[in-house]
C-alpha positions as CSV (number, residue, x, y, z in Angstrom):
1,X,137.4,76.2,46.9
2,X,137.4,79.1,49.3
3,X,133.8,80.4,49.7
4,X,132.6,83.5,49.5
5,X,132.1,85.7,52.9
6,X,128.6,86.3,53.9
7,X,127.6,89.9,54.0
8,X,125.0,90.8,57.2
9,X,122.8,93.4,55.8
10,X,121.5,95.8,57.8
11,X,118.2,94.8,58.4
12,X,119.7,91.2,59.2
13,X,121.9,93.2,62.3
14,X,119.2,95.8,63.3
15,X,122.0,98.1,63.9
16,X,120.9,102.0,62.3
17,X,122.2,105.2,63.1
18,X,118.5,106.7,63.2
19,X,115.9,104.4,64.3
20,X,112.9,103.5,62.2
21,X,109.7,105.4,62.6
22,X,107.1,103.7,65.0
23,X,103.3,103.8,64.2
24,X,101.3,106.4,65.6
25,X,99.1,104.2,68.1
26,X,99.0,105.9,70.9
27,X,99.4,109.2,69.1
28,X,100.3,111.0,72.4
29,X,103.7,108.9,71.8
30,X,107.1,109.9,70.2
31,X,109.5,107.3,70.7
32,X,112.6,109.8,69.9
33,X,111.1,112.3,72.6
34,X,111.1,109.6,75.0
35,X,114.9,108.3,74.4
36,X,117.9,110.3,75.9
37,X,119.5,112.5,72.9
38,X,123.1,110.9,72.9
39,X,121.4,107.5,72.6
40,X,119.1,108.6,69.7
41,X,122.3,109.8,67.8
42,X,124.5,106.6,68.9
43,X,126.5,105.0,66.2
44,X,126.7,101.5,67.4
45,X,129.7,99.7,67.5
46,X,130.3,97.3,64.9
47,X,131.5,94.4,65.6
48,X,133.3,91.5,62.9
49,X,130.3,89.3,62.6
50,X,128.2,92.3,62.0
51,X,129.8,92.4,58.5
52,X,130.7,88.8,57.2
53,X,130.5,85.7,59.1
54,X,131.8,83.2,56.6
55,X,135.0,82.7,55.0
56,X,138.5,82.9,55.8
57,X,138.0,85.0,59.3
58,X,141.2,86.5,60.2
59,X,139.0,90.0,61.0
60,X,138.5,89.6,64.9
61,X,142.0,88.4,66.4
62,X,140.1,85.0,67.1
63,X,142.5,81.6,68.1
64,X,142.6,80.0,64.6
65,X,143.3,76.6,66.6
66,X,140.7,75.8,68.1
67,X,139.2,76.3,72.0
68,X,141.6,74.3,74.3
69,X,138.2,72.3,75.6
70,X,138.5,68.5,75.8
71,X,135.9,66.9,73.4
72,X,134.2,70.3,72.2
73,X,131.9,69.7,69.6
74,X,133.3,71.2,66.1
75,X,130.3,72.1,64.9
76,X,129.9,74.7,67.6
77,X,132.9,76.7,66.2
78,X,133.0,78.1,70.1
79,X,136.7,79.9,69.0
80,X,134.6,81.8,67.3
81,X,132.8,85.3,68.2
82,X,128.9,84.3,68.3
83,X,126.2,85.8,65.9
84,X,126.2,89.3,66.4
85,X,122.5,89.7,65.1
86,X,120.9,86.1,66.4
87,X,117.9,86.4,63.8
88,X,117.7,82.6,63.4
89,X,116.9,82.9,66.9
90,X,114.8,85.9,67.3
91,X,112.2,84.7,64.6
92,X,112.3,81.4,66.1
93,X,111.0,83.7,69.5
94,X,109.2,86.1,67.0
95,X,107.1,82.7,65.9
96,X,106.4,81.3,68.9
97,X,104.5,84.7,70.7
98,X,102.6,85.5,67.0
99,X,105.0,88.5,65.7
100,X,105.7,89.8,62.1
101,X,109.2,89.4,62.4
102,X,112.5,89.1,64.3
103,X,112.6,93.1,64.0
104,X,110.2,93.1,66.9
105,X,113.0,90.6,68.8
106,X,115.7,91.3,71.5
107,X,117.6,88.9,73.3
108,X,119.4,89.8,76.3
109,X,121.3,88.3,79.4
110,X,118.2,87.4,81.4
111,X,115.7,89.9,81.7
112,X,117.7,92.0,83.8
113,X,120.0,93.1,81.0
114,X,116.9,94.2,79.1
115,X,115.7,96.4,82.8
116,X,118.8,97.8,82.8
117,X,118.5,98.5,79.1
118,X,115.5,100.2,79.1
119,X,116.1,102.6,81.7
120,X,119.6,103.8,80.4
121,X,118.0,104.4,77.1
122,X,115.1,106.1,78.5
123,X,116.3,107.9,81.8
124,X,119.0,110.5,82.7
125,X,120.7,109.9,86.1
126,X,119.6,112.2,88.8
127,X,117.1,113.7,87.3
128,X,114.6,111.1,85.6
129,X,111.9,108.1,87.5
130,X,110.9,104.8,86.9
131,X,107.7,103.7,88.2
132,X,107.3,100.4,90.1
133,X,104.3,98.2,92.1
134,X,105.4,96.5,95.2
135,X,105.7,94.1,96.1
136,X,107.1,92.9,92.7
137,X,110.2,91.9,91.5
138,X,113.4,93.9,93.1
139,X,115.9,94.2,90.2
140,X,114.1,97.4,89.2
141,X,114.3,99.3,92.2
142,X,118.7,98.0,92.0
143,X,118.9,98.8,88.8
144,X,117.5,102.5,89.1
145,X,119.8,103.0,92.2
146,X,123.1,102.0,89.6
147,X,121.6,104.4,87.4
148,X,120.6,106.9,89.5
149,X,117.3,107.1,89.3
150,X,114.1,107.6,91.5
151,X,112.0,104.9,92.4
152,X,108.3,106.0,92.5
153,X,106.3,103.4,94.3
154,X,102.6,103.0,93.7
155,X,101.1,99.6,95.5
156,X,99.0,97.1,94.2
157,X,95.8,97.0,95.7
158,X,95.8,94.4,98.6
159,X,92.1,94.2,99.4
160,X,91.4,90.5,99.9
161,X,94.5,89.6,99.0
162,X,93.8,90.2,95.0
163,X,97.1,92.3,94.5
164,X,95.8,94.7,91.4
165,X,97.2,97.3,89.9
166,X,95.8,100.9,91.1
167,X,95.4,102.8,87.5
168,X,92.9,105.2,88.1
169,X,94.9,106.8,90.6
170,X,98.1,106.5,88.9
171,X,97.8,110.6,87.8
172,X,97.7,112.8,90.2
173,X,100.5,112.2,92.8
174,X,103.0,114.8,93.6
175,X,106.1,115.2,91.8
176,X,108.1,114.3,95.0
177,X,107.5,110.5,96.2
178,X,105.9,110.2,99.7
179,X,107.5,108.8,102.5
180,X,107.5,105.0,103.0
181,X,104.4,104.8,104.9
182,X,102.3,107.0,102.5
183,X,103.0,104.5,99.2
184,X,99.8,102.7,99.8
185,X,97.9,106.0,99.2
186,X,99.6,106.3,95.8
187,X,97.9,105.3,92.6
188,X,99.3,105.0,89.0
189,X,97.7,107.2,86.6
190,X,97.7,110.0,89.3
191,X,101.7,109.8,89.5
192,X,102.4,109.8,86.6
193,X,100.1,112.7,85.5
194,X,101.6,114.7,87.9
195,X,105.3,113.7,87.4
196,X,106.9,113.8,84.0
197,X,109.9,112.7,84.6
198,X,108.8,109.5,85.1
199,X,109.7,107.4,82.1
200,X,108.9,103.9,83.3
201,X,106.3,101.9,84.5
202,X,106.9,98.1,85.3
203,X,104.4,95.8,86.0
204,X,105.0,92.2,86.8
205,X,102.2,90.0,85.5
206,X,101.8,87.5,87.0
207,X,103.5,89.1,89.6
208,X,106.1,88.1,91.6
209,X,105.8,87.5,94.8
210,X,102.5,87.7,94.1
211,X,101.3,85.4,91.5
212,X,98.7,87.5,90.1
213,X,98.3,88.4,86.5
214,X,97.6,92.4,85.7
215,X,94.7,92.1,83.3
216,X,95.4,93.5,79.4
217,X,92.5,95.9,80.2
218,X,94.7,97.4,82.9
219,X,97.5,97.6,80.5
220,X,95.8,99.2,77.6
221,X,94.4,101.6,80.2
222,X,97.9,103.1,80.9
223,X,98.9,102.7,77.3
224,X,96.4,104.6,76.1
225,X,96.6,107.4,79.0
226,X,97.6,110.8,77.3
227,X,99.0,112.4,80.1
228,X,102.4,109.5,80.0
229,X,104.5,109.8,77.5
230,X,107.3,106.7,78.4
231,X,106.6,103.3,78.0
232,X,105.1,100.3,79.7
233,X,107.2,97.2,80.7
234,X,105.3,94.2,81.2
235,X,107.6,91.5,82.6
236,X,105.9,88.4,81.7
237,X,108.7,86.1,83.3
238,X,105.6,83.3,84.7
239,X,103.6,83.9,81.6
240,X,103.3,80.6,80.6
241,X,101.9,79.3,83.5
242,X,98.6,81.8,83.1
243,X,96.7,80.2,80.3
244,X,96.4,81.0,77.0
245,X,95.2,84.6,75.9
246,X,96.7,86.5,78.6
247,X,100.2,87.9,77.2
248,X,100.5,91.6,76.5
249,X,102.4,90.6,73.6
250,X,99.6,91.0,71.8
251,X,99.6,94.1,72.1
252,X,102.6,95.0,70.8
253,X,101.1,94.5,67.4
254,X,99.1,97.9,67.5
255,X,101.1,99.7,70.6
256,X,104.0,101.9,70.2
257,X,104.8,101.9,73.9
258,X,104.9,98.8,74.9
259,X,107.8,96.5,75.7
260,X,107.4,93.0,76.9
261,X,109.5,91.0,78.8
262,X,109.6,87.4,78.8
263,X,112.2,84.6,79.4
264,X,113.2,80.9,78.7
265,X,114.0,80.4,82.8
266,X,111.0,79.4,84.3
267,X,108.5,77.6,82.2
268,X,111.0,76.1,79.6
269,X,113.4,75.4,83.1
270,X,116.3,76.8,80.9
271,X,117.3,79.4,84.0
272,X,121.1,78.4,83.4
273,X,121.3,79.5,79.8
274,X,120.2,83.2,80.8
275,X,118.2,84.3,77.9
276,X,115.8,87.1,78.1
277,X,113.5,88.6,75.8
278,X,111.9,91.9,74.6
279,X,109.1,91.9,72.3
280,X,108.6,95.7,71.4
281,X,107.7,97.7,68.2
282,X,111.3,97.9,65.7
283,X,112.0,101.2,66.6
284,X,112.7,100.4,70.4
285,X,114.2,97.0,69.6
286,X,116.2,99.4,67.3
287,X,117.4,101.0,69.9
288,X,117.7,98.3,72.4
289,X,120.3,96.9,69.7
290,X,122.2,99.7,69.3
291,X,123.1,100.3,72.7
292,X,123.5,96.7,74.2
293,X,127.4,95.1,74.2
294,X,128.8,93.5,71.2
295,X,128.4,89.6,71.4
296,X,125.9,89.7,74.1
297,X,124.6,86.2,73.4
298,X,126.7,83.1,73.7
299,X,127.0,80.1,70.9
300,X,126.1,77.9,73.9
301,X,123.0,80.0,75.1
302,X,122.1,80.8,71.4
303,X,121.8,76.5,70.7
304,X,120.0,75.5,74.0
305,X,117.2,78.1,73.2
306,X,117.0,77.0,68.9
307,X,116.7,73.0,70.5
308,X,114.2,75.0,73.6
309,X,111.8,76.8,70.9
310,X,111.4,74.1,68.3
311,X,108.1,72.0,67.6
312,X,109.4,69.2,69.9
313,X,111.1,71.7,72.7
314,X,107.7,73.6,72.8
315,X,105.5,70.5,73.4
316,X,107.8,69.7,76.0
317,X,107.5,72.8,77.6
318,X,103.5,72.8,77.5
319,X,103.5,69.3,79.1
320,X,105.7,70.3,82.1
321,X,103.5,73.3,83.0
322,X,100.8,71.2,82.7
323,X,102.3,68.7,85.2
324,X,103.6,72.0,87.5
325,X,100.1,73.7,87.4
326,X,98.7,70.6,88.7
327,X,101.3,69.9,91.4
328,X,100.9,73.7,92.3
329,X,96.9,73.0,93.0
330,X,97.3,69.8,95.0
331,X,100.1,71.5,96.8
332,X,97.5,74.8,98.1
333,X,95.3,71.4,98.9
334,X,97.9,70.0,100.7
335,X,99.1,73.4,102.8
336,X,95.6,73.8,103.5
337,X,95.9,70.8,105.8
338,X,98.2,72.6,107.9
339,X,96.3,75.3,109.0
340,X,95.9,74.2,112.2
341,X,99.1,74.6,112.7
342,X,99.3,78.2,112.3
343,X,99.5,78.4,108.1
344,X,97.1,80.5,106.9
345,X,95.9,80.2,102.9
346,X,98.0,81.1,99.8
347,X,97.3,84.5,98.8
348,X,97.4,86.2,95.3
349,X,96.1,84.2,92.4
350,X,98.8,81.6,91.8
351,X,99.6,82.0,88.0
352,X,102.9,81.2,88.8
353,X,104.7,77.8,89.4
354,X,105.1,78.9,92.8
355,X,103.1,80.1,96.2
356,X,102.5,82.7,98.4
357,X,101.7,81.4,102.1
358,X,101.2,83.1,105.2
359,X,102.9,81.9,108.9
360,X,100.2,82.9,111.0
361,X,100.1,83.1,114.9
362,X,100.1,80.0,116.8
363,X,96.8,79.1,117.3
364,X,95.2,81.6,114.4
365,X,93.6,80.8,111.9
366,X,92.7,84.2,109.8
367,X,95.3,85.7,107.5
368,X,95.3,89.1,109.3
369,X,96.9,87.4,112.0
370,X,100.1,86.8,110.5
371,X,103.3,86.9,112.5
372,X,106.7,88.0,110.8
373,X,108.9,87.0,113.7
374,X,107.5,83.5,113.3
375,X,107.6,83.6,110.1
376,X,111.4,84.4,109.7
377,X,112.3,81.2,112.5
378,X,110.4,78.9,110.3
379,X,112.3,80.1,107.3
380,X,115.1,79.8,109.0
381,X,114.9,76.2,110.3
382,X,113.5,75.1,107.1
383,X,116.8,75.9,105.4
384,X,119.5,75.3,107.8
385,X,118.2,72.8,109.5
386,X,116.2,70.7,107.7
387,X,117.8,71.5,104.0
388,X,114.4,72.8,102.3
389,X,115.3,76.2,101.3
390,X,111.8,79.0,100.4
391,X,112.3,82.6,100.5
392,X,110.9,84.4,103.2
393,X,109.1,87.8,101.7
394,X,107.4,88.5,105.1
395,X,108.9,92.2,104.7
396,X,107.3,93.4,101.3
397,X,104.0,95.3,101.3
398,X,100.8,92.9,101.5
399,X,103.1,90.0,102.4
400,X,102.7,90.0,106.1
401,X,104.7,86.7,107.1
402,X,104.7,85.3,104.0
403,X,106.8,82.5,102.5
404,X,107.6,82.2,98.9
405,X,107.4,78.5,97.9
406,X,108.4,77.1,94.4
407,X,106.2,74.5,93.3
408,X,109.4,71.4,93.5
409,X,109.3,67.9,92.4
410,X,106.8,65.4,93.4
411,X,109.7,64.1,96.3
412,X,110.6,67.9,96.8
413,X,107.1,68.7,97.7
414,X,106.6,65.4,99.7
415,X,109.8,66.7,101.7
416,X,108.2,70.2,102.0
417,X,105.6,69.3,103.3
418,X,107.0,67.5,106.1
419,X,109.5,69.8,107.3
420,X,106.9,72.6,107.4
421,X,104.6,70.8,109.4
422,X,107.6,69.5,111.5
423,X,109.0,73.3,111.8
424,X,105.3,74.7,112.8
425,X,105.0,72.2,115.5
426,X,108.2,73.7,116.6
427,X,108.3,77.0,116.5
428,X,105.5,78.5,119.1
């Protein structure tokens, strides 16, 4: 017997014409003043699987026969489109951060998909802003310049190295950004006040290169500042390494203009799966949904996160940040022993599995002392001579000969640390 196809509704797809209304909280927002007319009045593209996903499936010009792949496992059906709609998935997510539902769910290509998302729903090219704190992460200052948009740059406060967002300043700056050297001037609520055409703000938290998490009090501040009428990105990729109670998710319970970012790379160490997340009121995952490419999620990515998010994948997860927060504390104990060498101490807060670390002047042993040129030799030797590869970040605001270190292996580190003390004995 032949069964019957499986219908998708339409609140299984997400996919709508018109969006669903979003609560009034804040009630200086409205979503569909925000989002750029043609998007508001999309009609999505409708895939196959958006309609049945069962049956005799001769609908999507699929190879009936099979993939031509050695050993694939049948149950994976991978000749077949993938789900369309992924809400197995999403409330599996929608679970695991306290949500209502999958409706509050998006799953994109990494997190980058999801920046790029946001600001082609949100910003017309040449005309509109996003706004950004360096040093953070650099995919939304290269995804503004594909879309053609303005970076405003407001940065974090680096006053003993704490790296916090300047809100009460954000308001007032001048519509036209300042030149490079005047950023530091520049605070958040005063830009954005004065600007209007910025629809963005991103805040990484904790931040990366920095490490440090943006407390929810800032966040609420700027959520609940009249005078901006976009939306807040919080892009939580190192949330999980924090501590518990920290995620703006929560807020997306009450908050209209919120959208949270979040992925399965770092602390579930599924990077090669590339799954990002949005967490967002329905109305913008709405949206998010109707504008994102058909099929955007693979069957392979789509498995690897179920098996990631379950009880057992979960308890996993918590016990390897456990073990990386703990490595990451005896490795600042262990850097610290090399100060005499010209390392100065890790700056930021490390909430983060990895380390911000300053190559001072030979001989120093203060952090305002820092010397780039160094800095960028060390780098250098570490990774093509010696095979232990950092990043140097010596070049972003605050980070004055800084290496980036990612908190490795017990063995990794081991290696680590030898090379660097080999390579600052080395390099004068």
């Amino acid at each position: 017997m032949i069964n019957s196809p499986t219908h998708t509704t339409s609140v299984d797809r997400q996919y709508s014409s018109t969006p669903p209304s979003s609560p009034n909280q804040p009630p200086h927002f409205v979503l569909r003043s925000l989002i750029r007319k043609n998007i508001w009045e999309l009609h999505p593209y409708r895939c196959a699987r958006d309609d049945y996903q069962s049956g005799i499936l001769l609908d999507a010009n699929e190879n009936a026969l099979g993939p031509s792949l050695p050993n694939a496992d049948p149950t994976l059906s991978l000749h077949r489109y993938p789900d369309p709609s992924q809400v197995q998935l999403k409330s599996l997510v929608a679970q695991f951060r306290n949500l209502p539902s999958p409706d509050y769910v998006f799953l994109g290509v990494g997190s980058d998909e999801i920046i790029d998302l946001l600001m082609r729903i949100t910003c017309i090219p040449s005309k509109d802003k996003i706004l950004i704190t360096p040093p953070t992460y650099g995919m939304y200052s290269v995804c503004a310049q594909i879309n053609d948009l303005t970076v405003v740059k407001v940065a974090l406060n680096t006053e003993a190295d704490t790296f916090q967002v300047n809100v009460e300043e954000v308001r007032i700056k001048e519509a036209i950004p300042p030149p490079e050297d005047t950023d530091e001037s520049v605070k958040v609520k005063r830009a954005v006040a004065a600007d209007q055409s910025i629809k963005i703000i991103f805040l990484c938290s904790p931040g990366n290169p920095t490490g440090t998490l943006v407390p929810l009090s800032i966040v609420k501040s700027l959520l609940d500042f009249a005078d901006f009428k976009g939306i807040v990105v919080v892009d939580e990729a190192y949330i999980d390494f924090a501590g518990p109670g920290v995620s703006a998710a929560d807020l997306v319970h009450d908050y209209a203009n919120v959208c949270v970012m979040q992925t399965l790379s770092k602390s579930f160490g599924l990077a090669a799966i590339r799954l990002g997340m949005a967490l967002a009121q329905p109305a913008l995952i709405t949206i998010l949904s109707n504008t994102k490419a058909p099929y955007n999620i693979s069957t392979l990515t789509a498995e690897a996160a179920k098996g990631a998010l379950s009880p057992p994948g979960i308890d996993l997860m918590r016990g390897t940040v456990s073990k990386l927060i703990s490595m990451r504390d005896g490795l600042i104990t262990a850097l610290d022993a090399l100060r005499s060498f010209g390392l100065g101490t890790a700056i930021g807060s490390n909430n983060a599995n990895f380390l911000l670390v300053p190559i001072l002047k030979r001989g120093s042993s203060s952090n305002q002392e820092f010397d780039n040129e160094r800095s960028a030799r060390i780098y250098k030797r570490l990774a093509e001579q010696m095979g232990v590869v950092v990043r140097y970040r010596g070049s972003e605001h605050g980070c004055g000969g800084c290496l980036r270190i990612t908190v490795g292996s017990e063995k990794e580190n081991e290696m680590l640390l030898e090379k660097l003390k080999q390579a600052l004995e080395e390099e004068k």
